[in-house]
C-alpha positions as CSV (number, residue, x, y, z in Angstrom):
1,X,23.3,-23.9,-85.9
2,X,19.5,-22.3,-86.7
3,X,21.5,-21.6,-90.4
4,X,23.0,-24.2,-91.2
5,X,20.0,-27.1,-92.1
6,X,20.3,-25.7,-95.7
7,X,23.9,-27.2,-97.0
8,X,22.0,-29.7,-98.0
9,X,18.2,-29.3,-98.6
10,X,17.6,-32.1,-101.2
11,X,18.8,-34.5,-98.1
12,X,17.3,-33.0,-95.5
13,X,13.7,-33.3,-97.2
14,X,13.9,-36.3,-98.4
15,X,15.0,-37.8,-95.1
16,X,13.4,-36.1,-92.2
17,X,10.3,-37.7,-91.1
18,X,6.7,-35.5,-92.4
19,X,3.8,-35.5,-89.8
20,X,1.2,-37.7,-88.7
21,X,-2.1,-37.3,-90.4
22,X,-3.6,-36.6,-87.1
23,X,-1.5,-33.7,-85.7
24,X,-2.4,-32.1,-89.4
25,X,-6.0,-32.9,-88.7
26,X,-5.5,-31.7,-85.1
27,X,-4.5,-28.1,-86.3
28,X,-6.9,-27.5,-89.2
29,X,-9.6,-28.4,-86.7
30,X,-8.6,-25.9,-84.9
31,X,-8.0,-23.6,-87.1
32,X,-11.5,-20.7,-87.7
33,X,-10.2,-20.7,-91.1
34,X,-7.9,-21.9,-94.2
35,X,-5.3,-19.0,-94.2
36,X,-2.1,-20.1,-92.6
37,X,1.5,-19.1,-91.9
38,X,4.0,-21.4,-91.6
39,X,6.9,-20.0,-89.5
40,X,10.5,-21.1,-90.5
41,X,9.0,-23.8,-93.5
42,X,12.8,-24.7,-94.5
43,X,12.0,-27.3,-97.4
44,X,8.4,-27.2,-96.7
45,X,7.4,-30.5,-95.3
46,X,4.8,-29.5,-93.0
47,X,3.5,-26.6,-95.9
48,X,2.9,-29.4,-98.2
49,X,0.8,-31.7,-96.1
50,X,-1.4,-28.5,-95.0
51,X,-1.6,-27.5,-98.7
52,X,-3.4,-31.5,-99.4
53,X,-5.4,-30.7,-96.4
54,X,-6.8,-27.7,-98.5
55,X,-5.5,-25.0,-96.4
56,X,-3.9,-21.9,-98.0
57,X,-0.1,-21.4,-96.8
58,X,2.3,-18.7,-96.8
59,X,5.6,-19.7,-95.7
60,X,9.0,-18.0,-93.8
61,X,12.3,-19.1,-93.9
62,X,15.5,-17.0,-93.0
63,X,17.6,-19.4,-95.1
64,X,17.2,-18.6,-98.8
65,X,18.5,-22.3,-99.7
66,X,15.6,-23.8,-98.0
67,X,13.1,-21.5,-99.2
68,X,14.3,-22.0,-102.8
69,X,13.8,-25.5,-102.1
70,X,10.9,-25.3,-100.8
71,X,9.6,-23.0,-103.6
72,X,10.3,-25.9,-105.9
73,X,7.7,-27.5,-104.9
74,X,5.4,-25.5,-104.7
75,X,5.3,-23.6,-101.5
76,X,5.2,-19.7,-101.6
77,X,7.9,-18.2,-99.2
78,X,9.3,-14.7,-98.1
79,X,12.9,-15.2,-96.7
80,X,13.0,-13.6,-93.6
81,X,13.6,-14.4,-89.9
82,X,10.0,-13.9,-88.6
83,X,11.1,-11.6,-85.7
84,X,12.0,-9.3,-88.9
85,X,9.3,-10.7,-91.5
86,X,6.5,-7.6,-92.8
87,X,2.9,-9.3,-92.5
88,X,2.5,-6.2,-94.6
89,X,-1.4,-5.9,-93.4
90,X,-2.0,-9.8,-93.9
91,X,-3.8,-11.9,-90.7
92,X,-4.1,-15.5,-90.9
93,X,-6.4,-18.2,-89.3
94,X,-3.4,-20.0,-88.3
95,X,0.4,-19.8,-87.3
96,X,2.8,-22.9,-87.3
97,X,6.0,-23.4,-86.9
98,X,7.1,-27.0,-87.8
99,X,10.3,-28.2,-85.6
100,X,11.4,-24.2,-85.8
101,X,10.1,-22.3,-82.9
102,X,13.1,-23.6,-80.9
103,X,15.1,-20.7,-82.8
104,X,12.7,-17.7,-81.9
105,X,12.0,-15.4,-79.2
106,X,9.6,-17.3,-77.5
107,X,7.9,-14.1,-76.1
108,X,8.7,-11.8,-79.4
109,X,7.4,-14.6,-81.3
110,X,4.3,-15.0,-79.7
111,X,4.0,-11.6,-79.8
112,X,4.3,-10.8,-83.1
113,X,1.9,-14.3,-84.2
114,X,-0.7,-12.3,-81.9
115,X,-0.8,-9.4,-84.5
116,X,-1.1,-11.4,-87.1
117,X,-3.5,-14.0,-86.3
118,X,-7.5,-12.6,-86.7
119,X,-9.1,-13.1,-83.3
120,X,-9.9,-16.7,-82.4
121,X,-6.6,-18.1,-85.1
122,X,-4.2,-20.5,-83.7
123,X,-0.3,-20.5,-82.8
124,X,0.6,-24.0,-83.1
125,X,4.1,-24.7,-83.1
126,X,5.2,-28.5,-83.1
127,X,7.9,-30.7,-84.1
128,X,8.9,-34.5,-84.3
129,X,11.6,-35.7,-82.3
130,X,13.1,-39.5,-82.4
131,X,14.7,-42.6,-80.0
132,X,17.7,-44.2,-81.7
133,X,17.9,-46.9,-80.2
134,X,20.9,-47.4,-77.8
135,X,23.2,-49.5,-79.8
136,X,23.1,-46.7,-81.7
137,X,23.3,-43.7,-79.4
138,X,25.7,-44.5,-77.3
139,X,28.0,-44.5,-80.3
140,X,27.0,-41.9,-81.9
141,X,27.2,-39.6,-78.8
142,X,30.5,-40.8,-77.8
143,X,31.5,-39.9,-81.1
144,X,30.2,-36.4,-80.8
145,X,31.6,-36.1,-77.5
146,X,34.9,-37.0,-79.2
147,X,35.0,-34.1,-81.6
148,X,33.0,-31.9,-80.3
149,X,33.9,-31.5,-76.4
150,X,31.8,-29.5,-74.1
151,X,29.0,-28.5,-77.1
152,X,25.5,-27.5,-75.6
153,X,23.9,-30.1,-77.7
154,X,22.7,-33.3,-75.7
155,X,22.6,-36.2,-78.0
156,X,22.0,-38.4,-75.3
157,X,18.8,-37.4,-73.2
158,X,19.2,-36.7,-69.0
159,X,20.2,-39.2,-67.1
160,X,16.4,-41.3,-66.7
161,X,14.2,-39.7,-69.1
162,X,14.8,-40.0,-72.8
163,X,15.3,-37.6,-76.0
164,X,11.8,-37.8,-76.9
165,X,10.7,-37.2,-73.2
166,X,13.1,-34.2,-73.0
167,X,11.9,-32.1,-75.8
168,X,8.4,-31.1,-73.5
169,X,10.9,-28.5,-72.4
170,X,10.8,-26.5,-75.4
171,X,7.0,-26.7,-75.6
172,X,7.1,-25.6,-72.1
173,X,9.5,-23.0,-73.0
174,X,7.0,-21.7,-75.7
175,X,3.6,-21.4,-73.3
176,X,5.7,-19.6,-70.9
177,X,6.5,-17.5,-73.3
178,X,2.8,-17.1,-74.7
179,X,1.7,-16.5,-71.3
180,X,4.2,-13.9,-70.7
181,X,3.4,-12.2,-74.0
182,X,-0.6,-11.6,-73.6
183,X,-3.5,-11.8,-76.2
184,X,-4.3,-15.7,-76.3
185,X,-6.1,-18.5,-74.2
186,X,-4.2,-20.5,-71.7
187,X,-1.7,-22.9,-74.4
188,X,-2.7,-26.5,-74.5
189,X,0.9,-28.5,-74.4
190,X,0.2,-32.2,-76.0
191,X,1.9,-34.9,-77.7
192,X,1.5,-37.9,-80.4
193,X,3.5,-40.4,-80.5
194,X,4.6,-42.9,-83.0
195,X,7.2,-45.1,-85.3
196,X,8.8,-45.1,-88.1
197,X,11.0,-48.0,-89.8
198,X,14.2,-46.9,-91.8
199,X,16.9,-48.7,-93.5
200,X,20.3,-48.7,-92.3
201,X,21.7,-45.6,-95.1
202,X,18.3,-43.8,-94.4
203,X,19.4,-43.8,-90.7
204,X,22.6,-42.1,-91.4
205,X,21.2,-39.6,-93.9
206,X,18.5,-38.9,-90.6
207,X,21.4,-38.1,-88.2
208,X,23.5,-36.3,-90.7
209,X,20.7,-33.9,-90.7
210,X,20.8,-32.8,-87.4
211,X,21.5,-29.4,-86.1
212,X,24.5,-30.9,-83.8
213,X,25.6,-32.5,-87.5
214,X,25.3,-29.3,-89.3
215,X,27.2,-27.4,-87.8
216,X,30.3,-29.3,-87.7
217,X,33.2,-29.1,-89.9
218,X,33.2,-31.6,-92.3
219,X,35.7,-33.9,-91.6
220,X,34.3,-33.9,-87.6
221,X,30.8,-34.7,-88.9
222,X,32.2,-38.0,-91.1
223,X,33.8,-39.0,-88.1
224,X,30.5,-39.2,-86.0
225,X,28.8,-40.8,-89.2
226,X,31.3,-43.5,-89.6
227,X,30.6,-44.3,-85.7
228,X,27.2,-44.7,-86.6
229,X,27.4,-46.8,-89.9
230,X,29.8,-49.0,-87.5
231,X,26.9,-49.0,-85.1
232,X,24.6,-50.1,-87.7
233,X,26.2,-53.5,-89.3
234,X,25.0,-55.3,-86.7
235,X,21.2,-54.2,-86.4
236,X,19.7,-56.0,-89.5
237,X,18.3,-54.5,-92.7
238,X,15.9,-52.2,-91.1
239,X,15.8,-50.1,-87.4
240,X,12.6,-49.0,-86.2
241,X,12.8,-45.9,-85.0
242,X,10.1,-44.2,-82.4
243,X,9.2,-40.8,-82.4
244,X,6.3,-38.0,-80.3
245,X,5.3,-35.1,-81.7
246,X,5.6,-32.2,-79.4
247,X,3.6,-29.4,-79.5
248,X,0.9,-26.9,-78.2
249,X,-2.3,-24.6,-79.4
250,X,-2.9,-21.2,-78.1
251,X,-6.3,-19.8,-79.6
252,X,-6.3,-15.8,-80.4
253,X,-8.4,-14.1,-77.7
């Protein structure tokens, strides 16, 4: 699933959401310094909006559609997974990982962002994560139920808490495995949350963009999209869509 984001990279940037001004500020202030890696960049949506906050960026991306993408506009990248990714002598102030750190070795990650951040840098990996609301949803996972039986991915939340309450896991996940690897500060686990309005064909274009998306075969993934457009005739011109920002900081000891 980690791979398969790039099939389409034009869509994928133009429709996932980029990040609030203040978790950008939040992590340059941080940051000791403007040098900063940005783990599994894809298209480079996060790298762009640290590159107008004046910080210097190096990006890496295991998929070389992405990172051509990303490239084109301006983001330097070395394709590699960063478990396997030469820092080649390089340290940086900073180490983020936008909506990617999910797909890494949470302890051989940490690890490895430890030996290449200069003492007192930052590991900050966050991502964005959104609420359709449930006139939505419930479609849409019932659809993905339907052609996808039994798939690990949860498009519906646990029972009582919802997607956007859920995803703390994988930011728990990650200090856990920060802890367990050595060499920073206690991790600071925090969130931002906020909204975003989309019309109805942007809404489609977000969830066919999604790692449970992705990855199906073609004709499965129109089915669940049909679901949704279905799902959408009745919910006006416009659906407002809330979202948090998940993530964490770790400072360098």
């Amino acid at each position: 699933m980690a791979e398969s984001f790039g099939v389409d990279p034009e869509r994928y940037d133009q429709t996932r959401a980029a990040y609030p001004e203040a978790v950008v500020e939040r992590i340059v202030a941080a940051s000791p310094g403007p040098g900063l890696l940005d783990v599994g960049c894809g298209t480079g949506i996060a790298s762009r909006q640290f590159l107008a906050a004046g910080r210097t960026v190096l990006g890496v991306e295991p998929d070389p559609r992405m990172a051509g993408f990303a490239r084109g506009t301006g983001v330097p990248v070395e394709v590699a997974t960063f478990e396997a990714w030469d820092p080649a002598g390089r340290t940086f102030d900073a180490v983020v990982s936008a909506a990617a750190w999910h797909w890494i070795d949470p302890v051989a990650g940490a690890a490895k962002a430890a030996r290449v951040l200069r003492p007192g840098g930052v590991l900050a990996p966050f991502g964005n994560v959104y609420q359709l609301p449930p006139a939505v949803a419930d479609p849409l996972a019932a659809a993905y139920r339907r052609v996808a039986p039994g798939s690990p991915v949860d498009l519906g939340g646990r029972v009582g808490e919802t997607v956007r309450d859920a995803y703390r896991g994988l930011y728990d996940k990650a200090a856990d495995g920060i802890r367990e690897a050595g060499g920073f500060d206690d991790p600071v686990v925090w969130r931002h949350d906020w909204h975003r309005t989309y019309r109805r064909d942007e809404v489609v274009d977000l969830v066919a963009t999604s790692g449970g998306l992705t990855s199906l075969p073609p004709e499965h993934a129109a089915e669940v999209l049909a679901a949704v457009r279905a799902a959408l005739d009745g919910s006006g011109d416009d659906v407002t869509v809330p979202y948090t920002t998940w993530g964490l900081t770790a400072v360098r000891r």
